[in-house]
C-alpha atoms as an extended CHARMM CRD file, in Angstrom:
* protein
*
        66  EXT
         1         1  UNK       CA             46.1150000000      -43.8680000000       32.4350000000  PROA      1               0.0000000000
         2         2  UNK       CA             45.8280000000      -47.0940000000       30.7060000000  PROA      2               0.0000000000
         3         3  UNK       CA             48.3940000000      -49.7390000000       31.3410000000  PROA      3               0.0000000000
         4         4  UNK       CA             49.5460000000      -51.8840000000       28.1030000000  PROA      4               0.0000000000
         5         5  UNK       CA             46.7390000000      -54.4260000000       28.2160000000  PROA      5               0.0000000000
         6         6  UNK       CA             43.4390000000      -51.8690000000       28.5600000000  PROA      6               0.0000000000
         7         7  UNK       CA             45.6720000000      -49.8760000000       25.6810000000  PROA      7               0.0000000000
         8         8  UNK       CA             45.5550000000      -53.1870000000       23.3690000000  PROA      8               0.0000000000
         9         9  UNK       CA             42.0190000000      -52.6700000000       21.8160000000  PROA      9               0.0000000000
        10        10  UNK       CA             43.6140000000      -48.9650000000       20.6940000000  PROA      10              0.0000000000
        11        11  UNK       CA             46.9530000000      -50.1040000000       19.3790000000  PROA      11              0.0000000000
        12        12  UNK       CA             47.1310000000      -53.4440000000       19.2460000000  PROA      12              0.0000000000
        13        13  UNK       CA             43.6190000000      -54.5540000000       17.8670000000  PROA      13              0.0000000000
        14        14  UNK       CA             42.7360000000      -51.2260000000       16.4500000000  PROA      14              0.0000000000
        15        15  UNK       CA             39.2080000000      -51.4980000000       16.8240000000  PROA      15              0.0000000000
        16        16  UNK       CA             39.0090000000      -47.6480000000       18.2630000000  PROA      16              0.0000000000
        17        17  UNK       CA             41.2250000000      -44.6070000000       18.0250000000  PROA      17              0.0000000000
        18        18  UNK       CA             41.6740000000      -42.6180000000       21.3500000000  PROA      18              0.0000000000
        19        19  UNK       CA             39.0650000000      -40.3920000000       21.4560000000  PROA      19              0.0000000000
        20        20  UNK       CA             36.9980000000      -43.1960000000       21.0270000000  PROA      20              0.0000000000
        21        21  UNK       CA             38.4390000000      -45.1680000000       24.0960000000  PROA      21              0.0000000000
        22        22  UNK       CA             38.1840000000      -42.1860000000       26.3710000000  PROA      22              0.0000000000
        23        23  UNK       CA             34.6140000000      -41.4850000000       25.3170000000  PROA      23              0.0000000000
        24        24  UNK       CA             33.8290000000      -45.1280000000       26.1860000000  PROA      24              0.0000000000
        25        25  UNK       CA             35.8160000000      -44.3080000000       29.6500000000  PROA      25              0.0000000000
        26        26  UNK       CA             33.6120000000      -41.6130000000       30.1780000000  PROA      26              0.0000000000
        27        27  UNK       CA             30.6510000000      -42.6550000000       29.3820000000  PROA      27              0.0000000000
        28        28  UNK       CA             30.5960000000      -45.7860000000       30.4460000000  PROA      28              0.0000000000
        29        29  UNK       CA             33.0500000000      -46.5860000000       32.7800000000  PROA      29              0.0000000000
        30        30  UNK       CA             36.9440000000      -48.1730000000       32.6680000000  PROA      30              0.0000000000
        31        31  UNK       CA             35.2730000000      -51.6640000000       32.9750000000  PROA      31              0.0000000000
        32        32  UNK       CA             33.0710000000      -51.1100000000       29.3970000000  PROA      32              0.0000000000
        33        33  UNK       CA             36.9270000000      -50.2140000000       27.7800000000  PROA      33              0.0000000000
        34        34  UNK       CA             38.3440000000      -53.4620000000       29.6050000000  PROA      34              0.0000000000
        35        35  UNK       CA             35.5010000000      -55.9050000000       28.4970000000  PROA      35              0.0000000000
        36        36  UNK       CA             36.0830000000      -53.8500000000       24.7130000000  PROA      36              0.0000000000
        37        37  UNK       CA             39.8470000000      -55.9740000000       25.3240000000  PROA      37              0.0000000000
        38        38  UNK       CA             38.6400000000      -59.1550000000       27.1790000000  PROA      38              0.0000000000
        39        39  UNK       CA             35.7530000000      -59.5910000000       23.8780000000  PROA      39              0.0000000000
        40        40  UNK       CA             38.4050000000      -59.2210000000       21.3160000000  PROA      40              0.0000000000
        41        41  UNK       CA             41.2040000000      -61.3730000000       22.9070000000  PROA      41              0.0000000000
        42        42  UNK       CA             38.3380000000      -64.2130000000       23.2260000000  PROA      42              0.0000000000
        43        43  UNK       CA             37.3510000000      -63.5900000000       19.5610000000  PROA      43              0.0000000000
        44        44  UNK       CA             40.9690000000      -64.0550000000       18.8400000000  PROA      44              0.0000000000
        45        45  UNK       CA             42.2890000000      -66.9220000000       21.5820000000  PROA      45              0.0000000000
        46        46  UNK       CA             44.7710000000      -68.3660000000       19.5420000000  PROA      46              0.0000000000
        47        47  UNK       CA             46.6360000000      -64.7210000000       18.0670000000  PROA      47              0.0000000000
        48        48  UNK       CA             46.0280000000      -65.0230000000       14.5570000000  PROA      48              0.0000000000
        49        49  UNK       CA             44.6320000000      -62.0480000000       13.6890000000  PROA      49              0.0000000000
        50        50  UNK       CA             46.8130000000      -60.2060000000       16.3050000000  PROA      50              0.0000000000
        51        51  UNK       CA             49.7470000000      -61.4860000000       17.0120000000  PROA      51              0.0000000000
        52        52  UNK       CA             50.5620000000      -61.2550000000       20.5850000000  PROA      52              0.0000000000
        53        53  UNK       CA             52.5840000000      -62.8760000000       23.3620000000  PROA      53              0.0000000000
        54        54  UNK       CA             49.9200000000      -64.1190000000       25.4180000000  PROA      54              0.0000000000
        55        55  UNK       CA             46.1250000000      -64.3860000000       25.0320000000  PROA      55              0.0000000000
        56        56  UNK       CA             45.3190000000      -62.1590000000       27.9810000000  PROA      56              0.0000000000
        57        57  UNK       CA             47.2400000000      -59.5810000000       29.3480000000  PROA      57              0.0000000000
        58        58  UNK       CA             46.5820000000      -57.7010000000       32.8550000000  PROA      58              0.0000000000
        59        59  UNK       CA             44.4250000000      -54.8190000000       31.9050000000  PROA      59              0.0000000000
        60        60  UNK       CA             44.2210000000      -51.5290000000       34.3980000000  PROA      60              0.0000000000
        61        61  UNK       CA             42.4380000000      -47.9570000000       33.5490000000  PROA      61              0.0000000000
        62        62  UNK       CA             42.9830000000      -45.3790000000       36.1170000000  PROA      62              0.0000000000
        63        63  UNK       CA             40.5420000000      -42.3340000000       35.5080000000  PROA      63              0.0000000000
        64        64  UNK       CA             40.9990000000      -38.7390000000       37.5510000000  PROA      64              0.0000000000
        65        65  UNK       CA             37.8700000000      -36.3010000000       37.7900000000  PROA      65              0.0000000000
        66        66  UNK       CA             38.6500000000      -32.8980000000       38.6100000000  PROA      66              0.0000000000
């Protein structure tokens, strides 16, 4: 479960579809997919190539292994 900030490098930024995101999840962890977000929004600070609302939004991944 990603909440609407982790989900922003999917579809806000675009820069990976979901199976990409959830590989990166997997492979590397919820923090790699977060600092995916927290790298784009600081290549962007000021929204012009993504309009947002805020520069930063709270980002949360929540992973289950069965």
């Amino acid at each position: 479960m990603l909440s609407d900030g982790a989900s922003r490098l999917v579809d806000r930024f675009h820069l990976a579809d979901w199976a990409e995101a959830l590989k990166l999840i997997r492979d590397h962890g919820p923090a790699a997919l977060i600092r995916e977000v927290r790298t784009a929004e600081l290549s962007d600070a000021d929204g012009q190539r993504w309009p947002r609302g805020k520069a930063h939004d709270d980002a949360a991944v929540a992973t289950v292994t069965l």
